[in-house]
GUKOLTI-844002 format. One record per residue: residue number from 1; residue in three letters; z, x, y of N, C-alpha, C in turn. Coordinates in steps of 0.2 Angstrom, whole numbers. Layout:
+-----+-----+-------+-------+-------+-------+-------+-------+-------+-------+-------+
!   n ! res !  n_c3 !  n_c1 !  n_c2 ! ca_c3 ! ca_c1 ! ca_c2 !  c_c3 !  c_c1 !  c_c2 !
+-----+-----+-------+-------+-------+-------+-------+-------+-------+-------+-------+
! NUM ! ALA !     Z !     X !     Y !     Z !     X !     Y !     Z !     X !     Y !
...
+-----+-----+-------+-------+-------+-------+-------+-------+-------+-------+-------+
END
This chain:
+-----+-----+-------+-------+-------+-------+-------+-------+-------+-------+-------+
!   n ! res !  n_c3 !  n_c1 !  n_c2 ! ca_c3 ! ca_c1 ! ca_c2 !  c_c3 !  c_c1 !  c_c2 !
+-----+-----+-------+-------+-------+-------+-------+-------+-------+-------+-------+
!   1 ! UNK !   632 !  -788 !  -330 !   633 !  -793 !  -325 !   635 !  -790 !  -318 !
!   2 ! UNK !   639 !  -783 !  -317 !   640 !  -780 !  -313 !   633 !  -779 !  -308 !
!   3 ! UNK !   627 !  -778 !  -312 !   622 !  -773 !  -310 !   617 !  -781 !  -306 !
!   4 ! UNK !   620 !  -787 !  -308 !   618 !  -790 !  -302 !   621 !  -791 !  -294 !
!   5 ! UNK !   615 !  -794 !  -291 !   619 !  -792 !  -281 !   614 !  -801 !  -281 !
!   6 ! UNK !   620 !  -804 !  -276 !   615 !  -810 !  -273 !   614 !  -808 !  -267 !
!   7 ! UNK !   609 !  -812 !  -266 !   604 !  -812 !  -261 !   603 !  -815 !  -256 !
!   8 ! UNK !   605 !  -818 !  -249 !   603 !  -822 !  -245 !   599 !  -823 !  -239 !
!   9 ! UNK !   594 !  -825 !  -241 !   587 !  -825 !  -238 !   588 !  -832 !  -232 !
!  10 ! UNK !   586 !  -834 !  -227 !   584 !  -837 !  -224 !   576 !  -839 !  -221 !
!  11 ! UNK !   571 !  -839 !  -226 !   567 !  -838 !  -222 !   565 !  -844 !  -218 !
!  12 ! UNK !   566 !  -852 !  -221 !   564 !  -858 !  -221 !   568 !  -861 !  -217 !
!  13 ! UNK !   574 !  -858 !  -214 !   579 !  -858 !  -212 !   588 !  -864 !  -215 !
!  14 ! UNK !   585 !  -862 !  -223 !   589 !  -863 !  -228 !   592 !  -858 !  -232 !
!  15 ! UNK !   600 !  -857 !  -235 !   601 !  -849 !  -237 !   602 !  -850 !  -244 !
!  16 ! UNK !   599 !  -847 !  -248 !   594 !  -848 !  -255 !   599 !  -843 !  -258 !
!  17 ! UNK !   602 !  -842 !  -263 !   607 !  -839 !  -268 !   603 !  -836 !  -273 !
!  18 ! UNK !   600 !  -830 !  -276 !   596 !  -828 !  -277 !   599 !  -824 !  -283 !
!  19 ! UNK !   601 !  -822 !  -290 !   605 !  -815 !  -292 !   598 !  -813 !  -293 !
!  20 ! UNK !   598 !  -804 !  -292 !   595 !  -800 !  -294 !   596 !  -794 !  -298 !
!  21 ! UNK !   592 !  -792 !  -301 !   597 !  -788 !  -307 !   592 !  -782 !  -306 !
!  22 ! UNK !   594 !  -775 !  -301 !   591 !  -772 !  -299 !   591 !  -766 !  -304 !
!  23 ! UNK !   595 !  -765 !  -310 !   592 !  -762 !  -315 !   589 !  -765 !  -318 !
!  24 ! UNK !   585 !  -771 !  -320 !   579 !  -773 !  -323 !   575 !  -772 !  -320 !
!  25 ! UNK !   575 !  -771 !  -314 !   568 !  -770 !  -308 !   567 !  -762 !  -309 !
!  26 ! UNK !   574 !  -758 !  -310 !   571 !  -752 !  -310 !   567 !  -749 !  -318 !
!  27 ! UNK !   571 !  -752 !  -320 !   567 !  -751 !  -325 !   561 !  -754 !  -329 !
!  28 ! UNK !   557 !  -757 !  -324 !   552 !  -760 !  -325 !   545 !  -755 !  -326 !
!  29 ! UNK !   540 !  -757 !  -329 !   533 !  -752 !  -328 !   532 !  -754 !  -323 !
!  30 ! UNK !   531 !  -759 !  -318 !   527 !  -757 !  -312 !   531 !  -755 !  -307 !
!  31 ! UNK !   536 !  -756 !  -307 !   543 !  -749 !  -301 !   540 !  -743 !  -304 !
!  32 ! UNK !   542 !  -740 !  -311 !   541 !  -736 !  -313 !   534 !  -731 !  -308 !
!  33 ! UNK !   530 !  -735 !  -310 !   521 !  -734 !  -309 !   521 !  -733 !  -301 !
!  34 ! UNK !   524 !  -737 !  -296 !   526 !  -737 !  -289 !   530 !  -732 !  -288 !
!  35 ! UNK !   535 !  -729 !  -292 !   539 !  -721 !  -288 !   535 !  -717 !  -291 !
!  36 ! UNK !   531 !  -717 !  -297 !   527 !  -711 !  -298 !   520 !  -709 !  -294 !
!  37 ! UNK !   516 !  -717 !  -292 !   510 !  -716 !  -286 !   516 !  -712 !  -280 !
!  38 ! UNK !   519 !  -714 !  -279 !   522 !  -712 !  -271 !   524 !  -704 !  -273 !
!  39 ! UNK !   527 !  -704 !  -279 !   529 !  -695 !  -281 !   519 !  -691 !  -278 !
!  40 ! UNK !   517 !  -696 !  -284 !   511 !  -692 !  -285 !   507 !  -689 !  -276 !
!  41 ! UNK !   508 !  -693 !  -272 !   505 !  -693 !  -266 !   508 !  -688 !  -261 !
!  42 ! UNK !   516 !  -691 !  -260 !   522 !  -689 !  -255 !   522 !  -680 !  -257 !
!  43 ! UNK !   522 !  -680 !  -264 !   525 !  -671 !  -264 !   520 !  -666 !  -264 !
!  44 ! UNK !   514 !  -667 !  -264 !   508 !  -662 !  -263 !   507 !  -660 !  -255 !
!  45 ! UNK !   507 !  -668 !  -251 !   507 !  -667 !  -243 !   510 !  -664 !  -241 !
!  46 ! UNK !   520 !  -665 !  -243 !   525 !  -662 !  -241 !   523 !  -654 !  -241 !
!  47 ! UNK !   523 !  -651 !  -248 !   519 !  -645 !  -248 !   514 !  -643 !  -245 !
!  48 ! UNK !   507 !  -647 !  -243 !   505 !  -644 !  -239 !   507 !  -644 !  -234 !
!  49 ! UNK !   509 !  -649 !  -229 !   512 !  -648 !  -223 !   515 !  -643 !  -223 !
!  50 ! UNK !   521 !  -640 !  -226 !   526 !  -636 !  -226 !   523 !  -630 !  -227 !
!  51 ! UNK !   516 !  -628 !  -230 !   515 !  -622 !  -231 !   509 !  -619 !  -225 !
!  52 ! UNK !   507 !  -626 !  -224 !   502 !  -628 !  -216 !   506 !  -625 !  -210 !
!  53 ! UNK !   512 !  -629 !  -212 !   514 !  -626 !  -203 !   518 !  -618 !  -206 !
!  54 ! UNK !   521 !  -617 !  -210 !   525 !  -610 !  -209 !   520 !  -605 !  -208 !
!  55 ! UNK !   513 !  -606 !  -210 !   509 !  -601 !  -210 !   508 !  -598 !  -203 !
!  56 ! UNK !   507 !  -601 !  -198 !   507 !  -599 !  -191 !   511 !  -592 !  -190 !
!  57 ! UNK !   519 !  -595 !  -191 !   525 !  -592 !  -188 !   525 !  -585 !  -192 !
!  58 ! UNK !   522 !  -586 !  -199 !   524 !  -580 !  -205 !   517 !  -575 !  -201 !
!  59 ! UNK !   510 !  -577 !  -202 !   505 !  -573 !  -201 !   508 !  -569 !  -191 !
!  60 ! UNK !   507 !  -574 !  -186 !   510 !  -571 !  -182 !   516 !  -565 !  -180 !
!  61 ! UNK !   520 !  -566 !  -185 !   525 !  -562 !  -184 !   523 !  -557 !  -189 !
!  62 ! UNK !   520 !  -556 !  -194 !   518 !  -549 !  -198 !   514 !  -549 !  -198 !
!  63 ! UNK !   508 !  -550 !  -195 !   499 !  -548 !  -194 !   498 !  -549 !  -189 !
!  64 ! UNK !   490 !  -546 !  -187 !   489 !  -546 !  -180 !   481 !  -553 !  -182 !
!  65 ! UNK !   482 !  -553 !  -189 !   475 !  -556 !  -191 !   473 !  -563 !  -184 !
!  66 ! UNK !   479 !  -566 !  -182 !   477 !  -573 !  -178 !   476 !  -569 !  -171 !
!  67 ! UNK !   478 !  -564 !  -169 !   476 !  -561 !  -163 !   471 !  -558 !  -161 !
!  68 ! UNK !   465 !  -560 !  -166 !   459 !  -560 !  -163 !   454 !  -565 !  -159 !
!  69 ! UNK !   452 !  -563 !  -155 !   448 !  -567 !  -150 !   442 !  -572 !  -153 !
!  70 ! UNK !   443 !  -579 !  -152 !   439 !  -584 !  -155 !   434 !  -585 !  -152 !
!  71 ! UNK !   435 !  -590 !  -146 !   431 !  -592 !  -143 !   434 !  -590 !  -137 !
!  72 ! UNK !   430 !  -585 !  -134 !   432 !  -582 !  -127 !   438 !  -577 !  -126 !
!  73 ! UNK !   441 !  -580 !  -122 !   450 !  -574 !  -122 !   455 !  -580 !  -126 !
!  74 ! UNK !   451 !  -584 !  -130 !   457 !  -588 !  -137 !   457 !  -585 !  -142 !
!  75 ! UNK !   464 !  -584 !  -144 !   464 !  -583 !  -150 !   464 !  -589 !  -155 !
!  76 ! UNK !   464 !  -583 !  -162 !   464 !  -587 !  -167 !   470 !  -592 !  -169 !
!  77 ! UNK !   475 !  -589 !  -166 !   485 !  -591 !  -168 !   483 !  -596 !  -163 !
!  78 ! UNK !   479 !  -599 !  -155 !   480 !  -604 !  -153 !   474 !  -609 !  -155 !
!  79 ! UNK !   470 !  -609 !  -161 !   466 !  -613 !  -163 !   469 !  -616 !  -169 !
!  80 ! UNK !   473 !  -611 !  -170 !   478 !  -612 !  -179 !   483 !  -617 !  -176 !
!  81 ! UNK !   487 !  -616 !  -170 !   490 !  -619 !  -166 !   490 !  -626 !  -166 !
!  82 ! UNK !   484 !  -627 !  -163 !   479 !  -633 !  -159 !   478 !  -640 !  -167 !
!  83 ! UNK !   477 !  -633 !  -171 !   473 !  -636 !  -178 !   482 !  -641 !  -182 !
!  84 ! UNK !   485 !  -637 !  -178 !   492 !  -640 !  -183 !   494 !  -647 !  -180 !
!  85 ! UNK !   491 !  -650 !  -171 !   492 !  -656 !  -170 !   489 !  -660 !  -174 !
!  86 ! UNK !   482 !  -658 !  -174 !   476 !  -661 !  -177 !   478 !  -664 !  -185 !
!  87 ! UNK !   482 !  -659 !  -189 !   484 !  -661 !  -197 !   489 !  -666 !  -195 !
!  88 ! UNK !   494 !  -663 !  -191 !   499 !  -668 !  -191 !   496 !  -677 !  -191 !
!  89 ! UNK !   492 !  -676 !  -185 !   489 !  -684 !  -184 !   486 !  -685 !  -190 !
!  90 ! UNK !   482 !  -681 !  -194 !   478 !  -683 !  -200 !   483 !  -687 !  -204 !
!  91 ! UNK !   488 !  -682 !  -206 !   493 !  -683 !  -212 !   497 !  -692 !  -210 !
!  92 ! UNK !   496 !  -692 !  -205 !   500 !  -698 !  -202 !   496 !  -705 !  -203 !
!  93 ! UNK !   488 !  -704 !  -201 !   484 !  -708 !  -205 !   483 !  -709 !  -211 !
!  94 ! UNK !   483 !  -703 !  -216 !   481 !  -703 !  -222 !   486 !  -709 !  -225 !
!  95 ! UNK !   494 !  -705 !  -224 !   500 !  -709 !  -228 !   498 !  -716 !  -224 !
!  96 ! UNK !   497 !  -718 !  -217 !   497 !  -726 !  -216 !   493 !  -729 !  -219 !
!  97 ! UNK !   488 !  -726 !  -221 !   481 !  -730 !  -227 !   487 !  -730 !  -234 !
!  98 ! UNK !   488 !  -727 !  -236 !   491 !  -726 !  -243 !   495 !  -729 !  -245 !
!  99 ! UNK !   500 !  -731 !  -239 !   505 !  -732 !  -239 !   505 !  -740 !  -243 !
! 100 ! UNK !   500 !  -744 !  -238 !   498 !  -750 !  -238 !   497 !  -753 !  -246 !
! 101 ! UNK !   495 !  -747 !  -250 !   494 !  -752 !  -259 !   501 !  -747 !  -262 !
! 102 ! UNK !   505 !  -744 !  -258 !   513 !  -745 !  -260 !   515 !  -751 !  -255 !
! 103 ! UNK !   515 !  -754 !  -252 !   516 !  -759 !  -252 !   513 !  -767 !  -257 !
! 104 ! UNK !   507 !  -764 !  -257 !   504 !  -772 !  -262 !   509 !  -769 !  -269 !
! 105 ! UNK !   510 !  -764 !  -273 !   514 !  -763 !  -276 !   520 !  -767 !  -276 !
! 106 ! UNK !   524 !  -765 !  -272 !   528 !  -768 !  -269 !   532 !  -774 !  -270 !
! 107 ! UNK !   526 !  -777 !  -268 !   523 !  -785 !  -268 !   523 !  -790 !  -275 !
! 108 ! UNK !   521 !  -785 !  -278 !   519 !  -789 !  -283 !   523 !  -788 !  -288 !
! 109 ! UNK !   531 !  -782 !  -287 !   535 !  -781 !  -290 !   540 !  -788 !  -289 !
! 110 ! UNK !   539 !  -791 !  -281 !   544 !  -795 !  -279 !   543 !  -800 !  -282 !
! 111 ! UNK !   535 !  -803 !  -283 !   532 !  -807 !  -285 !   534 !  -810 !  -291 !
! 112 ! UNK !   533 !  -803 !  -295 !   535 !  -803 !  -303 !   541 !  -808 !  -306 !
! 113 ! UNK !   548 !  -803 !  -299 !   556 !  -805 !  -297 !   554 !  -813 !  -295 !
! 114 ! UNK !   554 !  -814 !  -293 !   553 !  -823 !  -290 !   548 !  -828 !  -297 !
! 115 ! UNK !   545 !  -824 !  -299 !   544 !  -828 !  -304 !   547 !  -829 !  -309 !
! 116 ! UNK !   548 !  -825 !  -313 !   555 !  -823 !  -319 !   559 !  -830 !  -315 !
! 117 ! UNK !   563 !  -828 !  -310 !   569 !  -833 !  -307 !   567 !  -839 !  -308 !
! 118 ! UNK !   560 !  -842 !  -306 !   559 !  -849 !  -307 !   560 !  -852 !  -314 !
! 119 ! UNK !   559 !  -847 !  -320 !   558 !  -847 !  -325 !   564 !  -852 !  -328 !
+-----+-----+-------+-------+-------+-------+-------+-------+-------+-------+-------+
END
């Protein structure tokens, strides 16, 4: 009984008494299945991002590899540079697409919760 919390919602502009019992939720298959898509997704990007930007600072600072001339008197360290805004904005759309069916997820978890309750 501890592991429930009530809940006061106003959506209708009435305050609805709700218990929810958020270790049932967590130990649900589709919670489960929703932290492990997000695992699956969140911890590759993070690593590539983290291994995307240090690269700059590491190759820079012990190689001359990006201090060759690209296009014109540009180097390679400012096109690597340039290329790191470019991922950032990527990664930022990618997760906003993504993110969206961890929210229908989500959704359907809530969905699940409010049905049970009618029960």
């Amino acid at each position: 009984m501890e592991n429930l919390a009530q809940n006061k919602s106003s959506g209708t502009g009435r305050i609805q008494e709700q218990n929810i019992d958020y270790t049932a939720i967590a130990q649900s298959k589709k919670f489960k299945s929703l932290i492990q898509a997000k695992r699956n997704f969140i911890v590759p990007m993070c690593v590539f991002f983290i291994i995307f930007y240090y690269t700059l600072p590491i190759l820079t600072s012990y190689s001359n590899i990006l201090n060759i001339p690209a296009i014109g008197s540009i180097t390679w360290a400012w096109l690597y540079a340039f290329g790191q805004f470019i991922m950032t904005w990527a990664l930022c759309m990618i997760y906003t697409r993504k993110a969206s069916s961890f929210d229908k997820l989500a959704d359907e978890i809530i969905e699940e919760l409010q049905k049970r309750g009618q029960q």
